[in-house]
N, C-alpha and C positions, 0 to 999 in steps of 0.2 A: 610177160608184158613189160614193155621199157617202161623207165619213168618219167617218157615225155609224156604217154598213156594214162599215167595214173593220177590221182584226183589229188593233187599237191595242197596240203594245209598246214601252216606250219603255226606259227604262236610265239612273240615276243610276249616274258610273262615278266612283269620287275614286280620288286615291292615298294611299296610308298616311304622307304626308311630312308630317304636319303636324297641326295642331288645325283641326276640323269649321269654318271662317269662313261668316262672312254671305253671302257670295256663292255658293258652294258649295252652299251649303243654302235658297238663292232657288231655284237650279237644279234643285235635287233636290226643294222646295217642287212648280215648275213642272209637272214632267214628272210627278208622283206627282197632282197636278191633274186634269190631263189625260188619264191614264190612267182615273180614278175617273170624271169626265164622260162618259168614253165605254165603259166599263165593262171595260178594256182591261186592261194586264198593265203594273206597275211591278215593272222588273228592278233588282237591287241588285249591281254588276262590282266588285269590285276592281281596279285596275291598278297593280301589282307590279313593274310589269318593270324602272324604274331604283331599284336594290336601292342604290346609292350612297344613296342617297335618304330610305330607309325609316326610321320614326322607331319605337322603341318606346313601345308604346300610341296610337298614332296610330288604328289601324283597330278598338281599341277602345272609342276616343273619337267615334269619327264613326258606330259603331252605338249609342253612348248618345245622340248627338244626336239621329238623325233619331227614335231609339224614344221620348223626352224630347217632339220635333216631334209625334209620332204617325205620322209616314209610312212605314208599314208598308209592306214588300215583298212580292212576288207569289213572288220565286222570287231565290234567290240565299245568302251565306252564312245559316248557320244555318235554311233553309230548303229549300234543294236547288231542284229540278227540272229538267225533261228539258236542259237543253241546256249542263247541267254540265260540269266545275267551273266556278265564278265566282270563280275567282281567277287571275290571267292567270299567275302563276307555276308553276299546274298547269298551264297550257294550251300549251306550248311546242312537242308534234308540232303540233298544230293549222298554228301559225306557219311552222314548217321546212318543213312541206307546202305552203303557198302560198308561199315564198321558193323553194323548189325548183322551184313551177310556174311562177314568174316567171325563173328562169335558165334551164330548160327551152325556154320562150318566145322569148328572148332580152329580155325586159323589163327584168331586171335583170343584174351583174353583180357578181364580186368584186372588192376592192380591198383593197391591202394598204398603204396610205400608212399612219403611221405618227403619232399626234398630235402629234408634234413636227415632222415634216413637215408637218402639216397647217396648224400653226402658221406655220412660217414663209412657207408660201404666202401664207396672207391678209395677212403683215406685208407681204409683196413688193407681192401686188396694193393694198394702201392706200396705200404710199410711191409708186408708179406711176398712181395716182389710179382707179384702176378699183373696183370694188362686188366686198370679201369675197366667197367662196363656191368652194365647186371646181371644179377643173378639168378635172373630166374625166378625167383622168392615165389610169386604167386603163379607160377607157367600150371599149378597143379593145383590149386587149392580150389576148394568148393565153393559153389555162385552163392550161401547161405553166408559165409563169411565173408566175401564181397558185400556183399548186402545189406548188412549188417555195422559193415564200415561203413556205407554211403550213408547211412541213417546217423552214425556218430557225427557224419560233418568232415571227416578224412578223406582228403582230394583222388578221382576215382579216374585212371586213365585205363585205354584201352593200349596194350601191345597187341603187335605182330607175332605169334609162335613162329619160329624163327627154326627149320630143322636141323639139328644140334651137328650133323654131318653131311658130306657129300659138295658137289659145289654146283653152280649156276654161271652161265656165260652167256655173254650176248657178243653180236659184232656191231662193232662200232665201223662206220663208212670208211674213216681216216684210219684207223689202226689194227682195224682187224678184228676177229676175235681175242676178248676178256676173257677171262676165267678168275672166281671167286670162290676162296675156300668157305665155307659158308659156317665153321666154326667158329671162324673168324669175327661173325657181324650177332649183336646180342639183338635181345627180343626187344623193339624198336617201338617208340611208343607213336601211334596213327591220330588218337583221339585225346586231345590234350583236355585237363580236367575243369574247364572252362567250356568247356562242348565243342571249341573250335580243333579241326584238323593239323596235324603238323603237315610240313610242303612232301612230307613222300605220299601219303593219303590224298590231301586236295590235289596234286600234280599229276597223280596217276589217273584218278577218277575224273577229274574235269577234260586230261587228254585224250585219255577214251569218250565219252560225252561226246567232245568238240571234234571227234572225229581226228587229229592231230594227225599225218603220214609220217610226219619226220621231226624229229627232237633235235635242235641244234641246237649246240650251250655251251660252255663253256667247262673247260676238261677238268675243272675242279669239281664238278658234277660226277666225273666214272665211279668215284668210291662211293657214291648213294645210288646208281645203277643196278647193281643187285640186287638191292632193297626194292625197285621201283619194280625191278622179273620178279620177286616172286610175288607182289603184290597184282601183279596182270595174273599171275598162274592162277593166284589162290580165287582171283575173282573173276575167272575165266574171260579175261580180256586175250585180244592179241597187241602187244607191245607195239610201238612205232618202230622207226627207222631213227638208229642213235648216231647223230653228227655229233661229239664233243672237239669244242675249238680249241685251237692253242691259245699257250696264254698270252699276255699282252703287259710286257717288258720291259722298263726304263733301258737308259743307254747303258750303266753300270751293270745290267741283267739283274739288276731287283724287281720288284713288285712295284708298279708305275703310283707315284705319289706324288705330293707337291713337290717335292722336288727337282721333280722331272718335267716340269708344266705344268699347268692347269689341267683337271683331271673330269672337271666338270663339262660337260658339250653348251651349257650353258655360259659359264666361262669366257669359250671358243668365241663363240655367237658376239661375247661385248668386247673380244679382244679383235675385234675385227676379220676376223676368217671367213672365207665364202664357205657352206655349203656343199656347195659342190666339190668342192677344194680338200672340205675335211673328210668325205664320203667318200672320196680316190685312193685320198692316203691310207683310210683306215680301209678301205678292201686291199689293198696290197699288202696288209698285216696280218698273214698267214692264210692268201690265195695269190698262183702265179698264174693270170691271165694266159703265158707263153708269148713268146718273144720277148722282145727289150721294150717296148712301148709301156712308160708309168703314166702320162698323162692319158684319161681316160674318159671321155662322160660319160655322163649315167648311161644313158641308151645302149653305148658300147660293152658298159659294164655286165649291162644286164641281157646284152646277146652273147657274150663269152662266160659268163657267170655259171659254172658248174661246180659238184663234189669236187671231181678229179682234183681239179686244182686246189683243193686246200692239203695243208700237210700241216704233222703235228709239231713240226719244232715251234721253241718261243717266238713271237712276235715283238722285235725291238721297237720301242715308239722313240722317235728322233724328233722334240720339237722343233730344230732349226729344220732338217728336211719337210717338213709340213710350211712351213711359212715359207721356204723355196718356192713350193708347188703352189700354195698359195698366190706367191706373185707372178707366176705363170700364167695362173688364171685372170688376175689382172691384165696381166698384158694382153692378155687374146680376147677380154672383153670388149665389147664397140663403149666409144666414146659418149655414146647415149647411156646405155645402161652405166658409165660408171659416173657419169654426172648424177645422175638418179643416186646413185647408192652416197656420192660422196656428200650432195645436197643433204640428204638427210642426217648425215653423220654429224656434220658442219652444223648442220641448225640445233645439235643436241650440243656440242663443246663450247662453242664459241660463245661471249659473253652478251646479254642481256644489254650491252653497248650495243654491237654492230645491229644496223639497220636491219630488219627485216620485212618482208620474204627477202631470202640470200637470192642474188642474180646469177638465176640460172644460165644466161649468155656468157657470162664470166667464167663460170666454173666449167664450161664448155670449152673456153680457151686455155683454160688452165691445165686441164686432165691430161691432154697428148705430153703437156712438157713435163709430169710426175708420174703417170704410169709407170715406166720403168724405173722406177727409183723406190718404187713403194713394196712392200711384203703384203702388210695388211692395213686396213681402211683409218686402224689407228697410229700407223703412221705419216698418215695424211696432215695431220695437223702442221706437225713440224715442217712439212714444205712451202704448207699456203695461209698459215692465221695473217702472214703481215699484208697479202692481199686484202685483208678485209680490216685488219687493225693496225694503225700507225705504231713501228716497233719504239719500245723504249731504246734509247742510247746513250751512251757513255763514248771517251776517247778510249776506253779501251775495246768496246765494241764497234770501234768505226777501223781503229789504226791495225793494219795488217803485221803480221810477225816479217820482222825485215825489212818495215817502211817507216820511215819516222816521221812523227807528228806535221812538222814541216812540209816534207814530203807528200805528204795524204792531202795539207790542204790544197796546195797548189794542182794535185790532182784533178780533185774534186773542183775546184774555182775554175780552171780549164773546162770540166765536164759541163759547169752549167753554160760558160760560152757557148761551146762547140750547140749544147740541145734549145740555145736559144736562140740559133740560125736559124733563120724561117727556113730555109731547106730544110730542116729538118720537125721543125715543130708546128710546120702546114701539113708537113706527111707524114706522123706520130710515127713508121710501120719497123717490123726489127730489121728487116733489110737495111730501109737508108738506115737507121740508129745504126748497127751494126759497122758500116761504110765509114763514117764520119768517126765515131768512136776508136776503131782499131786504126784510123791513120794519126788520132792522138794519141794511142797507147805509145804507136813509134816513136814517139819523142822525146819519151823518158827513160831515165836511165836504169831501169829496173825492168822487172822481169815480165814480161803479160800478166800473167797470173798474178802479181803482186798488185798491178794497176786495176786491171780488171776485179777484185778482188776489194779493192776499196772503196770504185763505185757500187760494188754488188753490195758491203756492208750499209754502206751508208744509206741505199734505200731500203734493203732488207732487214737490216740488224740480223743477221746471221753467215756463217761460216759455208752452209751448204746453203743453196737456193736452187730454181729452176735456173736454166740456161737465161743470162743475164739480158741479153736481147731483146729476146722473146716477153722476160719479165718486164721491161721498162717501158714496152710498146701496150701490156697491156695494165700496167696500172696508168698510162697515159703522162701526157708533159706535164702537165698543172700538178699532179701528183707528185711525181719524182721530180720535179722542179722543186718545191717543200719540202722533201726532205733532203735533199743534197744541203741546201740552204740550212736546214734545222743543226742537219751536220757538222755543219760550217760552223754555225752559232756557238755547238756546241764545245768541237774544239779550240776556237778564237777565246772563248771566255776561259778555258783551261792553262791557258800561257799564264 
């Protein structure tokens, strides 16, 4: 049977300990991929079970990321469906019922060591030079002395029996067949002494359960692999289909941290990144579509979207290439939608001064001339707040490097003649301004850029702006008349 054939369910499972990270949300990217390609079922699990752990708004935060991402679920919270609950905190008979079939068995067993005994075993066996891990202590002892403990009040976990030789393998999609010495992995505890599950018991049981066809994860997952076969052997499951991802890599090939960017998707989200933008990049982090084509949308992504294409080497994450692509996405977007998006950016930065509702006709004009200049939505501000807010100035925020004081007023005093031709100030538009302005730049004895350059400061207060033209036509004459003037004031009182 191929596996366009087969009934694709896959399961993004986090835990609530933490803020939605990059790597996490590759994984959940991955599998929500893959499910869409083959028209399958993306399942959304909580795993709950070490409650030590659990951070408030954590599982709040990881459902505004992936709904932020667009990766919508098939079936899981706030969605339901048949093979509920998804949250492994409800699911705890599930768990007791295959811990009970595995001591039934004789698969598993109890044990009642103690963490401070468990402690000191491992400090024995590393001063003795042997490899931490337990010892077995109760793999043999009778269920009367179990029992016996639990009535004293001494914490009562359930292991895994664990066969002492031989080994266990699975193949993994990306690498092949594994193989595990099975000396190697100690008797594993399923049933922690609080009644909740550890993640190799709740993971295996709920995957089975949920029906699961294919396990995508991340490859720091293959050394608990093992652990997870013999736990389908003992409880006569069949194992899924094991995809472990590569990892995901700052530039220097460490472990992606602050240091390398923001690590959080949520982060991303207030640093002004598109979506779509960040869902590109991170599928090109260890899957090659084929061919040279990295801009991709979703659609695309998800009709070329197969195994084949992943491989296991690391995945470098390059914050500057992501804010590239990002502005890519800028650029290709219509001038509607980024008015939309920058409308509301603008109405969150800008101060409790500017008039509002912000004029959306404005910011219509404004968008085609900062498009290309922009990365992400938070660099918006620095192009356009002085459209909306008169800039502060100073002579040394007006006078250009290479023009001197003198020099700049007479510019400027020129400039308000020339825009106070009714030629030009009947017909605000950048063309004529444009016309009329560049036959005064030729006058002076200095560079374009330097004249040009003084008008841009003096109505902008800044060094970079939109194309100067364009700008002056649309904050209009009565405007940029004020502050030409203010400029003046300011420099004239500085002599």
């Amino acid at each position: 049977m191929s596996i366009i054939e087969e009934n694709i369910r896959v399961r993004f499972a986090p835990s609530p300990t933490g803020e939605p990270h990059l790597g996490a949300m590759r994984t959940a990217l991955f599998n929500w991929l893959f499910a869409k390609h083959h028209n399958g079922k993306f399942i959304l699990r909580i795993e709950d079970t070490d409650q030590t752990r659990k951070q408030e708004g954590s599982l709040e935060n990881i459902l505004k990321g992936l709904e932020w991402m667009g990766l919508d679920w098939d079936e899981g919270p706030q969605k339901g469906g048949d093979f509920g609950p998804y949250t492994q905190s409800e699911r705890k008979h599930f768990y007791y019922k295959a811990a009970k079939s595995l001591l039934d068995s004789g698969h598993a067993y109890l044990c009642d060591r103690t963490p401070e005994e468990l402690k000191m075993m491992r400090e024995k066996q590393i001063k003795d030079g042997k490899p931490p891990g337990y010892d077995g202590y109760s793999r043999n002892r009778n269920i009367e002395d179990l029992e016996k403990s639990r009535k004293e009040g001494r914490p009562i976990v359930t292991r895994l029996k664990v066969p002492k030789n031989g080994n266990r393998e699975f193949k993994d999609t990306i690498r092949g067949t594994i193989s595990f010495d099975l000396s190697t992995i100690d008797d594993f505890i399923i049933l922690k002494a609080d009644g909740m599950p550890t993640y190799h018991l709740a993971n295996v049981v709920d995957d089975h359960l949920m029906q699961i066809s294919h396990v995508l994860r991340g490859e720091e997952w293959i050394s608990s692999t093992p652990k997870h076969i013999l736990l389908y052997e003992f409880l006569g499951f069949t194992p899924p289909t094991y995809v472990h991802l590569s990892l995901l890599l700052g530039k220097d090939k460490t472990k992606l941290s602050k240091r390398h960017g923001a690590t959080s998707i949520l982060e991303y989200k207030s640093s002004g990144f598109f979506p779509d933008a960040l869902n590109n990049y991170l599928t090109l982090l260890g899957w090659y579509p084929g061919g040279n084509q990295e801009i991709l949308s979703k659609n695309e992504i998800i009709k070329k979207f197969n195994l084949n294409g992943l491989n296991d080497s690391p995945a470098i994450f390059d914050q500057e290439k992501l804010k590239w692509m990002n502005g890519v996405y800028m650029r290709q977007s219509s001038t509607e939608f980024l008015t939309e998006i920058f409308h509301e950016e603008l109405e969150k930065i800008l101060p409790d001064t500017v008039k509002r509702p912000l004029n959306k006709g404005l910011l219509t004009k404004i968008v085609p001339l900062v498009r290309d200049r922009l990365k992400t939505t938070n660099d918006l501000i620095e192009y356009v707040d002085f459209f909306f807010l008169v800039p502060t100035q100073t002579d040394q925020t007006i006078i250009q490097k290479g023009v001197t004081k003198e020099e700049t007023i007479i510019i400027l005093e020129k400039t308000l003649l020339i825009l106070k031709n009714p030629e030009i100030n009947q017909n605000f538009v950048t063309e004529n301004i444009e016309n009329h302005l560049r036959d005064l730049i030729g006058t002076f004895e200095l560079k374009p850029r330097q004249s040009l350059g003084t008008i841009r400061s003096a109505v902008t207060g800044k060094d970079i702006a939109p194309p100067l033209f364009d700008t002056l036509s649309i904050l209009g004459f009565e405007e940029c008349i004020k502050r030409i003037e203010n400029s003046l004031e300011i420099l004239n009182n500085q002599k």
